[in-house]
C-alpha positions as CSV (number, residue, x, y, z in Angstrom):
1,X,57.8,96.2,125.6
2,X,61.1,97.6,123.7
3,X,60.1,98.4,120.1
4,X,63.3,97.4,117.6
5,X,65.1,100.0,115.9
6,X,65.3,99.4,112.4
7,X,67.2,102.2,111.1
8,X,71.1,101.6,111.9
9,X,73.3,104.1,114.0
10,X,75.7,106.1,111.4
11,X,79.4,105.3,112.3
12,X,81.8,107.5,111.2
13,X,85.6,107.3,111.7
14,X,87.1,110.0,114.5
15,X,88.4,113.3,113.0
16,X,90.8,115.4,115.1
17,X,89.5,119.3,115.2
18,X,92.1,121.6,113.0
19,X,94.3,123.3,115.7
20,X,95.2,126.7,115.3
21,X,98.4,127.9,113.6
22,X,98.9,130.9,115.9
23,X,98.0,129.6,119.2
24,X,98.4,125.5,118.6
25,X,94.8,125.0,120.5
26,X,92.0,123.2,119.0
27,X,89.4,125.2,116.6
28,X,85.7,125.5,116.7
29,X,84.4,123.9,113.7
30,X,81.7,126.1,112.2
31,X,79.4,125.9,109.0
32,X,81.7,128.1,107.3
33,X,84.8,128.9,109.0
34,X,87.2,127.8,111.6
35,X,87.5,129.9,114.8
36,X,89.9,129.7,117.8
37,X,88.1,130.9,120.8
38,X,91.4,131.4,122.5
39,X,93.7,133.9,120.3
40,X,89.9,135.0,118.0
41,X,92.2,133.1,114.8
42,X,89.5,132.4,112.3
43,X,90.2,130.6,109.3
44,X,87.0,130.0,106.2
45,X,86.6,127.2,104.5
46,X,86.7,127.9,101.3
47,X,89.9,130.0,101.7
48,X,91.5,126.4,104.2
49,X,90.7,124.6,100.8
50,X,92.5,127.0,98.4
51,X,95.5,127.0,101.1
52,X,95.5,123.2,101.1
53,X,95.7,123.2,96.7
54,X,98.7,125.7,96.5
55,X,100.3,123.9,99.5
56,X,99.9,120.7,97.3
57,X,101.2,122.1,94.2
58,X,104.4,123.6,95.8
59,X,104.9,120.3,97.5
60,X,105.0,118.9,94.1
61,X,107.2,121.2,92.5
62,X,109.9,120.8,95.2
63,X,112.3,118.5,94.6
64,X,112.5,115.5,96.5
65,X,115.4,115.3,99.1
66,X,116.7,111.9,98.9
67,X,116.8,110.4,102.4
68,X,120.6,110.2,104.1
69,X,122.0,107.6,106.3
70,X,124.0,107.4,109.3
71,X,126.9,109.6,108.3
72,X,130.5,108.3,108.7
73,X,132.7,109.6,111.8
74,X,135.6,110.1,108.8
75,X,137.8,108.5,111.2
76,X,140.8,106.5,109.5
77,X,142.9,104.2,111.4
C-alpha cells in the first residue's frame, strides 16, 4: 500500500526575512541580493556581509557604557 520513506525530512530552525532599513517591510530574499518590493531598496550580499564586519569592528572599538541604576531623587530631608 504506502511505500516508507527512508530519506528524513530536513528541519531547519525559522529565520525572520531581513526588513528593509528605508521602508521597515520585509525583503525578498534572492540568490544574490536583498530587494524590497515596496520602496525598490536592494541590498547584495556580499556588500550586507562587509556592512555586518565594519559594523562589528566599530562595536568593538566603542567603549562600553557601563549600565546605570535607578537614579536618586537628590531629595534630602
Amino acid at each position: 500500500m504506502a511505500e516508507e520513506k527512508s530519506a528524513k525530512k530536513d528541519i531547519r530552525p525559522y529565520v525572520p526575512p531581513k526588513e528593509c532599513p528605508k521602508c521597515g517591510s520585509r525583503m525578498a530574499n534572492h540568490a544574490d541580493r536583498y530587494t524590497c518590493g515596496k520602496c525598490s531598496y536592494t541590498e547584495f550580499k556580499s556588500q550586507a556581509k562587509e556592512a555586518q564586519t565594519e559594523q562589528k569592528a566599530q562595536d568593538a572599538k566603542k567603549p562600553q557604557k557601563p549600565k546605570q541604576g535607578k537614579k536618586d531623587s537628590g531629595a534630602a530631608v
